[in-house]
Structures are given as C-alpha cells and as structure tokens.
C-alpha positions in Angstrom: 7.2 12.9 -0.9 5.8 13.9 2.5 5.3 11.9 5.7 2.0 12.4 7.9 2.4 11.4 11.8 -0.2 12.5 14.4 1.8 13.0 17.8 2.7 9.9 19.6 0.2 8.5 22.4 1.6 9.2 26.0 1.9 5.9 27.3 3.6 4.6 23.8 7.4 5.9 23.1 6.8 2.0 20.3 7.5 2.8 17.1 4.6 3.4 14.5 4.2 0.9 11.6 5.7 2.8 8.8 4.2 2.6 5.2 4.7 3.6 1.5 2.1 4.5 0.2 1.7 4.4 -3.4 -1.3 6.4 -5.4 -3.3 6.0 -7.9 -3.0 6.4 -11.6 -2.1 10.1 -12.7 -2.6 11.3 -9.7 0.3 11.8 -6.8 1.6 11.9 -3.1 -0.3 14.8 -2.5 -3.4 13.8 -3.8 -3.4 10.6 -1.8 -2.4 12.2 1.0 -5.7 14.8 1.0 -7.8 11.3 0.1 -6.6 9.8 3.1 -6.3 12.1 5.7 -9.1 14.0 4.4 -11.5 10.7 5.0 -9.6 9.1 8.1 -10.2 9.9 11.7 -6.9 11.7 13.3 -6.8 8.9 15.6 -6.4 6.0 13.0 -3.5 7.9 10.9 -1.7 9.0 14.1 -1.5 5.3 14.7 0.9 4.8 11.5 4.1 6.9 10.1 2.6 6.8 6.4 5.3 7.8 3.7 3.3 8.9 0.2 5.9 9.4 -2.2 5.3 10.4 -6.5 5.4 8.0 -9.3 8.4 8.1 -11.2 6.8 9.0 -14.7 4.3 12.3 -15.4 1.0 11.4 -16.8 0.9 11.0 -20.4 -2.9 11.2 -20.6 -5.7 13.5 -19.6 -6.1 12.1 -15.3 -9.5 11.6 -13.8 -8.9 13.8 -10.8 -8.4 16.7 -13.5 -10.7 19.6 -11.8 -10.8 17.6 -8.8 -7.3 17.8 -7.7 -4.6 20.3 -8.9 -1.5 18.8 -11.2 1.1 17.9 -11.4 -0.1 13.7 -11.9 2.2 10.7 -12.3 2.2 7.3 -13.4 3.9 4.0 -11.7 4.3 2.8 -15.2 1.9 2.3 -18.4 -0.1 -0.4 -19.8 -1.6 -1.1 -23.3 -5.5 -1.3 -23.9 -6.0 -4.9 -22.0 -4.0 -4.1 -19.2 -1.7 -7.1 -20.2 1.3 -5.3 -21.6 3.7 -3.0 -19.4 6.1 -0.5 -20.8 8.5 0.9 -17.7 7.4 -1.8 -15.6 11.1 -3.1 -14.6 11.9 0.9 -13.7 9.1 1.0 -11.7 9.8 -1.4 -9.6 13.8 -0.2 -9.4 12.6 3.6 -8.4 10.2 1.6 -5.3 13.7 0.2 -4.2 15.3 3.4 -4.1 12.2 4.8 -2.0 12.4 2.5 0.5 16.2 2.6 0.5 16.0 6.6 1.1 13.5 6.5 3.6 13.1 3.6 5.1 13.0 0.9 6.8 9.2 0.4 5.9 6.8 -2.5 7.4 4.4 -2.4 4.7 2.9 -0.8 1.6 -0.3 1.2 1.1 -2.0 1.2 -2.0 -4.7 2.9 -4.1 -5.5 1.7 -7.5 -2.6 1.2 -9.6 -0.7 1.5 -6.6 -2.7 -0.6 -5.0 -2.1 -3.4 -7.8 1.6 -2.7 -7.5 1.2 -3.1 -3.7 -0.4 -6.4 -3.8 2.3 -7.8 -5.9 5.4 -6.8 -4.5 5.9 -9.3 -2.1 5.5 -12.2 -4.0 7.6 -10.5 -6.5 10.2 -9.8 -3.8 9.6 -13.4 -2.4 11.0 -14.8 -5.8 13.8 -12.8 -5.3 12.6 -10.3 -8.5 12.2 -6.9 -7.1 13.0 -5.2 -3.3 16.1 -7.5 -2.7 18.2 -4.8 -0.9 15.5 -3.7 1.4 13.4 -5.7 4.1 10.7 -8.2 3.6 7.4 -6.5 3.0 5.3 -7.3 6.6 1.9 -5.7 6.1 -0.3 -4.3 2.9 -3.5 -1.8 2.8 -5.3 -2.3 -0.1 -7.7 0.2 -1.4 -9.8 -0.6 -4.7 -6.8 -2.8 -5.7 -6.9 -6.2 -8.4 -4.4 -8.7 -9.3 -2.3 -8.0 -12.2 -3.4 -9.6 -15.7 0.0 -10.0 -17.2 0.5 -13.3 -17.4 3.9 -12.7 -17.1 4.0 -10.7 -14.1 1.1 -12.7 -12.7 2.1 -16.4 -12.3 5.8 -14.5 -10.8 3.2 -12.3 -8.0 1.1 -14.9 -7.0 3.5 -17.9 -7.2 2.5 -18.5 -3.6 -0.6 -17.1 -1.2 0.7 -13.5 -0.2 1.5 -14.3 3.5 1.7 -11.1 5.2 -1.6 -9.4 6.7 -3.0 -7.2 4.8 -6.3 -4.9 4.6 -8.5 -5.0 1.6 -11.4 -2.0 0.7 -13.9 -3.2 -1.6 -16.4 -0.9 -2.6 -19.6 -2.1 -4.1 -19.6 0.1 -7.0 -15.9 -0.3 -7.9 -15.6 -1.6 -11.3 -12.4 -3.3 -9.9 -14.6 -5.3 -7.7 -14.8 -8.4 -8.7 -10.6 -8.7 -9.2 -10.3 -7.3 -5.6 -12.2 -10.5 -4.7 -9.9 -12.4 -6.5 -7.0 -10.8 -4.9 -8.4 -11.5 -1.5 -8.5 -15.2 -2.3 -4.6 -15.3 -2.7 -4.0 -14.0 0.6 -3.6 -15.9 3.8 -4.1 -12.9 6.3 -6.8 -11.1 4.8 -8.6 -8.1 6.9 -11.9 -7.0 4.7 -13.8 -3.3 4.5 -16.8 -3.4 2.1 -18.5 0.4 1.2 -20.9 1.4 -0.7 -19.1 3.6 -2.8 -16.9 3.5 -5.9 -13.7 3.1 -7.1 -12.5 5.8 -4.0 -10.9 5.7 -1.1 -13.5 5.1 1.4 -14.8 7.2 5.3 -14.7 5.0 7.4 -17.8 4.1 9.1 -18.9 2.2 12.5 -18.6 -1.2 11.2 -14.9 -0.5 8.8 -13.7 1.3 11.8 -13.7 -2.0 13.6 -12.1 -3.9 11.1 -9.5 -1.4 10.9 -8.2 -1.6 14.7 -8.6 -4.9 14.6 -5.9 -4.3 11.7 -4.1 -1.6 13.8 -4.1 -3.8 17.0 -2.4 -6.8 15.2 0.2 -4.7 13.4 0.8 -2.2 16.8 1.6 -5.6 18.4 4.1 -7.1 15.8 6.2 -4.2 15.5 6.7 -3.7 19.0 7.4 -7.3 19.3 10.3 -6.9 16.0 11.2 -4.3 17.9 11.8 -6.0 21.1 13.7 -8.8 19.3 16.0 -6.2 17.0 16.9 -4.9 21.2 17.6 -8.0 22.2 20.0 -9.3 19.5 21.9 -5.9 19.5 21.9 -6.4 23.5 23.9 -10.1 22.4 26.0 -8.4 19.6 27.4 -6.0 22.6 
C-alpha cells in the first residue's frame, strides 16, 4: 500500500480527490503505481491523493508482467475459463471495505483491468446496499482498459441502474477488452472518454487525452471543495 501526492499548489490549501486504486490481474500496488506515474505528467497526479493498495490473494498462475515487472503479484479474486464464475469474490469485496475503512475516506476508485472491472461495479453494488455499506458513497471512477462483468449474477446486481457518478474511461484501440469498455460506457450517465492507440495498457497521455483529463480534474477539483465547504458548514451548525 503506498500513497503518491505531488506537493500542494500555492494558492490551494483544498483537499485533493483521494482514490483507491486497484491493479490489474497478478500484478500489484507497486506495479500500478510505476504504470501510472511512470506515464502521467507530475502535474496531473499532483492533482489527486492516489491510494494503490495489493490484492488480497497471491497469483496462482504464471502473470503477464513476469520479466517486465518484479513479483510479488496478486489477484482481486479468480474466475473460471468464461469469466462467468467467481471463486473469492464475496472476500474480495469485504478486504476493499477494510481498505477504505483503514485509509480512508476515499472520493473514488481507480482502476486497471481486473481492477478496473471491480471498479466499475462497486457502486452499483454498494447502491443495492451489497458491498461498501460502512464506508461513503463512491463519487468518482477512472477506468483504464476496464469491461462490465459477465456474471450474470453479479451483473444484473452492478448495473441495476446507470452508474451515476463521473467517471473517466481509457479505451485503447488495440485492447481486446475494447468492445466491453464500450459497453461499459453506455451504462454510465457521466461518462469522460480517452481513446489511444495502444493495447490493453495504461496509456501517456497525449495533447488531445490531456484535455479530456482536466476537463475530468476541473469537475472533480470543484466538487470536493464544494463537499468540503458543506462538511464546514454543517459542523459550523453542529457547534
């Protein structure tokens, strides 16, 4: 678990939007932490108190990064051949809780790959009232090379309703997850959209993304220092 923050701007003592972030299959915190600040400009990641924190279960296959990135890798859970079938799924999603219990409060989740599948779900799954209920409503996703879940099961529970919150999608045009990222994007109501012309990776971020992100930033920057303002206010009445 390890937290990146960039100092804080001058003129800004506002709090940054603080996210999970959750990695991608057999890899871990570290990993995704070297993907994304390793590809990010220092001035987008100072703008937000990222959290990246290990999946609860060690890898109990070969990982693609092997070579690429050291070990150790983890897994959020594990799925059978057609992706349908979860096995640790329900410990999964208790081991998030206790993350954002520990270190929290958090305003939103980022995701890559598996994580970014788990991501995208949780706040229809905590909007039903089935995972995250002692922690506070999810307010913003990043998705990177993310999907909708297959499961049945778990699917028609995720995406009962649109997913409100905002949220940031990167779609690369090479990603074999492409075409379920798209689908993803259709069931939310806020959606903020990078396309790249790579793979299944987390993307640089070019002239054109870079936009798309501030105009993410912006929007997010201005919500949490208007929660913020409100949280001063009511404790203001309370005294």
């Amino acid at each position: 678990m390890g937290s990146l923050g960039g100092e804080e701007r001058p003129e800004a003592r506002r709090r940054r939007p603080r996210f999970l972030c959750l990695h991608g299959f057999r890899t871990s915190a570290e990993i995704m932490r070297k993907q994304v600040v390793g590809k990010w400009p220092a001035d987008v990641t100072a703008r937000l108190d990222l959290v990246f924190a290990d999946a609860p279960f060690p890898a109990e296959g070969k990982s693609d990064v092997e070579g690429i990135f050291d070990p150790p890798y983890y897994e959020w859970f594990q799925f059978d051949k057609g992706f349908t079938e979860y096995r640790n799924f329900d410990k999964c999603l208790a081991y998030i809780e206790e993350l954002m219990i520990k270190d929290g409060p958090f305003d939103g989740l980022m995701g890559f790959s598996q994580g970014a599948i788990l991501s995208a779900a949780l706040p229809g799954l905590q909007e039903q009232g089935l995972a995250l209920t002692r922690v506070p409503k999810i307010k913003y996703l990043m998705i990177i090379g993310g999907a909708k879940f297959l499961s049945p099961t778990v699917a028609e529970k995720a995406y009962a309703n649109k997913i409100a919150c905002p949220s940031l999608h990167f779609i690369g045009d090479n990603d074999f997850l492409k075409t379920h990222g798209e689908k993803l994007i259709e069931s939310c109501v806020d959606p903020f959209v990078i396309r790249h012309p790579k793979g299944h990776t987390v993307p640089r971020l070019d002239d054109k993304s870079l936009e798309v992100m501030v105009r993410f930033l912006e929007k997010i920057e201005k919500e949490t220092l208007e929660h913020a303002s409100t949280d001063v206010d009511e404790k203001e009445v309370c005294l």
